[in-house]
C-alpha positions in Angstrom: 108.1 113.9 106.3 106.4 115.4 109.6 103.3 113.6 110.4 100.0 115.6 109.7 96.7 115.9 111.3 93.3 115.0 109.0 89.8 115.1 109.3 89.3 112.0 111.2 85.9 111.3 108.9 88.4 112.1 105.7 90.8 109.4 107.1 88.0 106.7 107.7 86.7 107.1 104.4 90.0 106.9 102.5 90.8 103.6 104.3 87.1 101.9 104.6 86.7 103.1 100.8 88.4 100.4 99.1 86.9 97.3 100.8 83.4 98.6 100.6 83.9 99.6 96.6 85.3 96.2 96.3 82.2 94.9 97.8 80.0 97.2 95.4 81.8 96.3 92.5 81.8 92.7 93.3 77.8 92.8 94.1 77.2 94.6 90.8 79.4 91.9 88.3 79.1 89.4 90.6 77.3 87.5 87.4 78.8 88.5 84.4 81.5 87.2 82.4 84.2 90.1 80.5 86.4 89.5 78.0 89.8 91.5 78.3 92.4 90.7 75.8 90.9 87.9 74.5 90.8 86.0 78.0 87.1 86.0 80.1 87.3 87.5 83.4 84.7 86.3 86.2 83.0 89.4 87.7 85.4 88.5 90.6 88.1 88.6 89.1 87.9 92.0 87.5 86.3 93.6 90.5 89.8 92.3 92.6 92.1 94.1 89.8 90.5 96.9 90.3 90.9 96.7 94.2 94.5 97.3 94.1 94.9 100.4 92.1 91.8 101.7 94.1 93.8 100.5 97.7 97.2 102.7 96.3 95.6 105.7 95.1 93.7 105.9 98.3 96.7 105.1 100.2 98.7 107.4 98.3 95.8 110.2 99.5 96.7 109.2 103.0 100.0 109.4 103.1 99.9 113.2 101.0 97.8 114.3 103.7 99.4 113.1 107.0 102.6 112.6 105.9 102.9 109.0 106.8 101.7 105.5 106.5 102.0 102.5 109.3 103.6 99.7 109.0 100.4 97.7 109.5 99.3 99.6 106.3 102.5 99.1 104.1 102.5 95.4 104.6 98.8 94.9 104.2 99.4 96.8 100.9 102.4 95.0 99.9 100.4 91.6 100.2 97.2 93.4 98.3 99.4 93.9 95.3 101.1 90.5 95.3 97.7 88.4 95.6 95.7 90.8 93.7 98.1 90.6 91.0 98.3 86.6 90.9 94.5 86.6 91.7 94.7 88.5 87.8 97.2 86.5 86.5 96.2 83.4 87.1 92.6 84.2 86.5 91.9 82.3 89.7 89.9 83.6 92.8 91.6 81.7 95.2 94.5 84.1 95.9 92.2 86.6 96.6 90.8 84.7 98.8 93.6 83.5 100.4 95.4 87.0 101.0 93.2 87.4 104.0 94.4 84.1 105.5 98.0 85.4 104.8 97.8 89.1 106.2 96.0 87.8 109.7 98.5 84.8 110.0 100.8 87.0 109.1 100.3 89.6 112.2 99.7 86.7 114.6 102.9 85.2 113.6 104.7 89.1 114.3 103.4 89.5 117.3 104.0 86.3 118.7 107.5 86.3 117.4 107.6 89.9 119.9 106.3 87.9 122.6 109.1 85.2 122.8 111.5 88.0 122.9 109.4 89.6 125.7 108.5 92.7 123.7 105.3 94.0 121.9 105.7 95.0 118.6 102.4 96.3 118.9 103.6 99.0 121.5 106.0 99.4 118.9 103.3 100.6 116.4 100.6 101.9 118.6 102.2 103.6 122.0 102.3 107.3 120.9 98.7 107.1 120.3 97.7 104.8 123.3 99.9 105.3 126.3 99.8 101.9 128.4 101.9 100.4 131.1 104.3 97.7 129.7 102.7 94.5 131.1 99.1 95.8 129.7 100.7 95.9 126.1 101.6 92.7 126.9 98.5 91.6 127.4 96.6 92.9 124.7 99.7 91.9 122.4 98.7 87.9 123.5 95.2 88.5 123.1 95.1 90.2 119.8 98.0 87.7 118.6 95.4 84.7 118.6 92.7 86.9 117.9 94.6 87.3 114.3 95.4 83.7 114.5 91.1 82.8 115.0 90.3 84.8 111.7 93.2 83.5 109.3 91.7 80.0 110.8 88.1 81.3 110.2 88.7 82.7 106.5 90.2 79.4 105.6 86.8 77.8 106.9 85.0 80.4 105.3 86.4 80.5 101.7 86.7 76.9 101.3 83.4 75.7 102.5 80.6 78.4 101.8 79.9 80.8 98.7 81.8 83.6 97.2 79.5 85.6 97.7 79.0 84.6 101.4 83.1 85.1 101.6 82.7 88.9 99.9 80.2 89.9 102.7 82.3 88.5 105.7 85.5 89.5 103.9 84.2 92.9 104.1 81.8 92.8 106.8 81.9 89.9 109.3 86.0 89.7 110.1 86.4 93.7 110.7 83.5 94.3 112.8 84.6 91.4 114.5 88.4 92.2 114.9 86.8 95.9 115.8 84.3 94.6 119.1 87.4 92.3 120.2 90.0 94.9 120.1 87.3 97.7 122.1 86.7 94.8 124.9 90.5 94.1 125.3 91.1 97.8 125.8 88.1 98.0 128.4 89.4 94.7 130.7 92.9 96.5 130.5 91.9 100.2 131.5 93.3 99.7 134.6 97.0 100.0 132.9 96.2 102.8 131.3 95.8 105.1 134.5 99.3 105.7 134.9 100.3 109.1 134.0 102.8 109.2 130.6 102.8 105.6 130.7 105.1 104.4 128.0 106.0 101.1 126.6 108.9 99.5 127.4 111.9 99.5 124.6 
């Protein structure tokens, strides 16, 4: 299916909408206790079930209006589905938790993996939208590798020694406004790679 343009606001809402009603839903059962087929639910526990229907519908909005999906977005959805539906299962937290772990190991592992072969998978996803010289995707490929590789270290820290709640608001807050600043100061420092005209990654 031909890729389609979207209202860039339309798009941002469809993919921030999901954490932050996860973190509204969270904050408002956060305290109660509910009884589904005769097993109790934590507040938790119910507001992750209804993440992942809430992820797919909005991804399935996406993909009807631009005609595609990234692979960044498939896997991250795959991994949604598998720990949101143990975290239900299992009526245990901690796979919830842990999916964050999973999905930034997960890219750090991928990209460093590109690396040793002397390629950048991230090119591989991002160079039609951000023309760069070869040895600047290699660059920001390292950087953001153990950039992914500090916040699957830091939610392990974080959901193992503080709160849920404290997890919820960095889980939703903390690690993407991070990730965000990091990623906008790489691409400043490497500028300079991006001056070429129809600079391309290499294959």
């Amino acid at each position: 299916m031909e890729e389609r343009t979207v209202n860039p606001v339309l798009k941002q809402v469809l993919e921030l909408g999901p954490p932050l009603a996860f973190f509204v839903v969270y904050m408002y059962m956060r305290d109660e206790t509910y009884t589904i087929a005769g097993t109790e639910y934590g507040g938790f526990i119910v507001a992750a079930g209804a993440f992942v229907p809430l992820l797919l519908a909005s991804m399935a909005v996406l993909w009807k209006l631009t005609g595609k999906l990234s692979r960044i977005q498939a896997v991250t959805a795959f991994l949604v589905i598998v720990f949101g539906g143990l975290t239900v299962w299992f009526n245990d937290e901690t796979f919830f938790k842990m999916k964050t772990t999973i999905v930034y190991g997960l890219f750090a592992v991928l990209l460093f993996i590109g690396l040793a072969q002397g390629r950048s998978y991230l090119a591989w996803v991002l160079g039609d939208m951000m023309p760069m010289a070869h040895e600047g995707w290699m660059k920001l490929t390292w950087r953001l590798a153990i950039g992914f590789g500090v916040l699957a270290v830091a939610n392990e820290f974080v959901w193992r020694t503080m709160s849920t709640d404290a997890w919820v608001k960095i889980e939703t807050f903390g690690f993407p406004i991070a990730l965000f600043v990091y990623l906008w100061a790489q691409i400043v420092t490497l500028q300079k790679y991006m001056d070429l005209e129809d600079a391309r990654p290499e294959e």
